[in-house]
N, C-alpha and C positions, 0 to 999 in steps of 0.2 A: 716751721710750725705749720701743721695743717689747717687752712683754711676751715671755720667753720661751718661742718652742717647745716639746713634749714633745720627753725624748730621753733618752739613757744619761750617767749623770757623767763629765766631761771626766775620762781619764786620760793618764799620761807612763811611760815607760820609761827604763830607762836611758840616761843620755847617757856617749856614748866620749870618752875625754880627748885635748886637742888642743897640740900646740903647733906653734911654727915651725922648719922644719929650711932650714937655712943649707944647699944645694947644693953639691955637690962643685966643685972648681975656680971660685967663682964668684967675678963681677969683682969691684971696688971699690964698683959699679954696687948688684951684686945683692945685696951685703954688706950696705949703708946699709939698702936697702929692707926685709932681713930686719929689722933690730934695729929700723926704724920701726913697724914692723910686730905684733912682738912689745909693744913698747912701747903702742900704739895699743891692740891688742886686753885687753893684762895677760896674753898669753900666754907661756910659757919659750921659748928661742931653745936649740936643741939644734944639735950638728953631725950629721953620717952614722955616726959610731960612735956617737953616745950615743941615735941615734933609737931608738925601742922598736918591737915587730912590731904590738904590741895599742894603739898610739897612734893616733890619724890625723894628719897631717903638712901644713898647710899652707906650701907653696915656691914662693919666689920666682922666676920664672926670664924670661929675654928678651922672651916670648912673651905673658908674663901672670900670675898668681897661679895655681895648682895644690891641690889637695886629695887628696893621698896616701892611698891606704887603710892603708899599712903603712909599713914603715922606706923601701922600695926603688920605684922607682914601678912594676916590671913588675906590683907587687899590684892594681895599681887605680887610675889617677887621671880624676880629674873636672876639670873647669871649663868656664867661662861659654864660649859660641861663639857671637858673633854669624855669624860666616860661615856656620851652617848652616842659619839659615832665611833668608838673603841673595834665593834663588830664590824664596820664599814670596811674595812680590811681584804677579809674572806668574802665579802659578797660586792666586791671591786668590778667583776669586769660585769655584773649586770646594773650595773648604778650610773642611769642615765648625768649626774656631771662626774662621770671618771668618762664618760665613752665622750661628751661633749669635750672635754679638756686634752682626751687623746692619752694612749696607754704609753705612747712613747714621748709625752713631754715631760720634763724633767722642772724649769722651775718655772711658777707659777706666783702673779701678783693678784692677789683679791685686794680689789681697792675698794670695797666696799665692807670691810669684814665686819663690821655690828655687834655682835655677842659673838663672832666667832665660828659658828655651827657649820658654816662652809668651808671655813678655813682648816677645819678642825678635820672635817672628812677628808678633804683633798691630801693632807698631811699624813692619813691616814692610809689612803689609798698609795703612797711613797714617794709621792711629790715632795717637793723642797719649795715650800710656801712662804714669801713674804705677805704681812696682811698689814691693810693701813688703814686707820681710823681715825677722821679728823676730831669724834666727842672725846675730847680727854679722860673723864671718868669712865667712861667704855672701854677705852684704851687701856686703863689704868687695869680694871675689873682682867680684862684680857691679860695681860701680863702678869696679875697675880695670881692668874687659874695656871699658865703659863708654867711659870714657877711650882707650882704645887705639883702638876702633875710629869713633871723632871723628876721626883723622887716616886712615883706609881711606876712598877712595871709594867702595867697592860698599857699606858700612855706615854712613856717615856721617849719609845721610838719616835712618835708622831709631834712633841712636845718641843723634839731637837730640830725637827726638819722643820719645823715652823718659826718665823720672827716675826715682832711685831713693833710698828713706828704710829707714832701718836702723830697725825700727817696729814693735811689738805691731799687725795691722791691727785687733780688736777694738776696743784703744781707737781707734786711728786713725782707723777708719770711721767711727767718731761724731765726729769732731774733724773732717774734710775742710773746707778753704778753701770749695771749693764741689761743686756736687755733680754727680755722674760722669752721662755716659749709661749706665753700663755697670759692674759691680762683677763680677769671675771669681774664681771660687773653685777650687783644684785643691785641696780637702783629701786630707791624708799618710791612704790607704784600708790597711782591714786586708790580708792576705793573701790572702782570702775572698774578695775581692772583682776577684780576677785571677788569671790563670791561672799557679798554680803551679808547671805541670813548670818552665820555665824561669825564673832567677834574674832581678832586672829589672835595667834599667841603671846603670849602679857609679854615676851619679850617685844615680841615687835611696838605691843602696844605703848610699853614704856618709852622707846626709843623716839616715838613720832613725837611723843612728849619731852622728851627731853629737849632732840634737834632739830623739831619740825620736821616740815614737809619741803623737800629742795627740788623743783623739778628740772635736775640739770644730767637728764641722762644722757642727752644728746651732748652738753660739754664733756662729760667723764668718756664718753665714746671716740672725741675726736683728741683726748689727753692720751686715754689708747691707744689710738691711733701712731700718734709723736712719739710714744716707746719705742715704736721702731719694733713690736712683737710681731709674729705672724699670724698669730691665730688671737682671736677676740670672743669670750661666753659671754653672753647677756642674760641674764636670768629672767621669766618672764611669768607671770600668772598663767594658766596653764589654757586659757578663754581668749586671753590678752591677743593683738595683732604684735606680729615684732614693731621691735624700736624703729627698725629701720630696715628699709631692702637695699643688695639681694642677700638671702643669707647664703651660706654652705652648707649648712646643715642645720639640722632640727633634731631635739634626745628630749621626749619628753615624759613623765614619771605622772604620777597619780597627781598632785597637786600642784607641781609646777613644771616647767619647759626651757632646755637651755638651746639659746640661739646660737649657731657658729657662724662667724664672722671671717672673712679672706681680708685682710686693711690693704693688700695690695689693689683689690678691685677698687675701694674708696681713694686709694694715692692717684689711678690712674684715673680716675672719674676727676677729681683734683687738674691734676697735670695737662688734661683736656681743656677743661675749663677756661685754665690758666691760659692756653695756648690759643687760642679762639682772638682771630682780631676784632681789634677794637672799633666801633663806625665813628665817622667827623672826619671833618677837614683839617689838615696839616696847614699851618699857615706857613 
């Protein structure tokens, strides 16, 4: 296992309380799948009077699983869309993380995959994506978009080449069957690190709520590391300083910047280290 990077102690924030709100008018359909649902996660199965404003609300509905920011959904809802990086395809070799990820690597781990949106281009672009999400209900939301868009043909292709594990990627990344060309990182950045006049999108805003705030990107870096992949994406605010030097490369796009990473230069930095004697007296 690789020795640990210098950095700041992982911290967490508050997590918002979640349960499942049963839809107004919903069929017999969307009834079962609520209380499976609730059941599945260990989460309370609420209706539209007992929902709360300060809960978040995952809903069952036609289309797909949803994540309510409040009782009502005009507050805010999030979920998985494969159809919006559908076009990402055709417009593959100018799209700074295909060029960051490399045209010629084949599978790829996003350990950070959130709502998916990354995992979802990369799958698109023809990569063979595993993506790992330690929130369950994210997880869950991802899987069931997953599912749905296996039977769409504009998503189908991208739908297959994609899997997804409900997973700390930490431990995971040491654990991998085998080992990736590719490990992407999007770690959950401070405030600091993007530009604040405007709020970001209620996906993300959801998710701070949900799992907090983890500042363990320097652990997810050195989990990377231990995969034993060759290449390493750090995803970064586009303001931001990288996570860490030296990089390999830099591919950066209108609003964000993906960092390339060599883990061989950090093994041997490691192996250095390691090797350096030690001072004191031998008794």
């Amino acid at each position: 296992m690789t020795e640990p990077l210098d950095g700041e102690t992982p911290s967490v924030s508050a997590i918002a309380p979640l349960c499942v709100l049963l839809p107004p008018h919903a069929s017999d359909a969307l009834h079962a799948e609520a209380q499976h649902w609730a059941e599945h996660l260990g989460l309370s199965l609420v209706n539209l009077e007992e929902a709360q404003e300060n809960v978040l609300h995952l809903v069952p509905t036609e289309k797909g699983l949803e994540l309510w920011a409040g009782a009502r959904r005009p507050e805010g809802v999030a979920r998985v869309n494969f159809m919006r990086r559908a076009a990402s395809k055709s417009k593959a070799s100018r799209q700074p993380l295909h060029r960051a990820v490399g045209r010629k690597a084949i599978s790829v781990v996003d350990a950070t995959a959130g709502f998916g949106d990354d995992s979802i281009a990369l799958a698109h672009f023809g990569h063979e994506v595993f993506a790992l999400e330690q929130c369950s209900p994210i997880a869950a939301m991802f899987q069931d978009a997953r599912r749905r868009a296996l039977s769409v043909e504009v998503t189908r292709e991208a739908a297959q080449r994609l899997s997804i594990e409900n997973a700390d990627a930490l431990h995971r990344l040491r654990t991998l069957e085998s080992i990736p060309d590719v490990v992407y990182l999007d770690p959950m950045y401070t405030e600091t690190g993007r530009n604040t006049r405007a709020l970001p999108r209620i996906e993300i805003q959801v998710l701070r709520r949900l799992v907090g705030r983890t500042d363990n990107a320097l652990e997810l870096f050195n989990a990377a590391i231990d995969s034993g992949t060759s290449r390493i994406v750090v995803k970064r605010p586009i303001s931001a300083p990288p996570l860490i030097k030296p990089l390999a490369a830099q591919h950066a796009g209108k609003l964000a910047r993906y960092d390339v990473y060599d883990p061989r230069v950090f093994k041997q930095k490691m192996n250095l280290k390691n090797s350096l004697p030690t001072s004191g007296i031998s008794s």
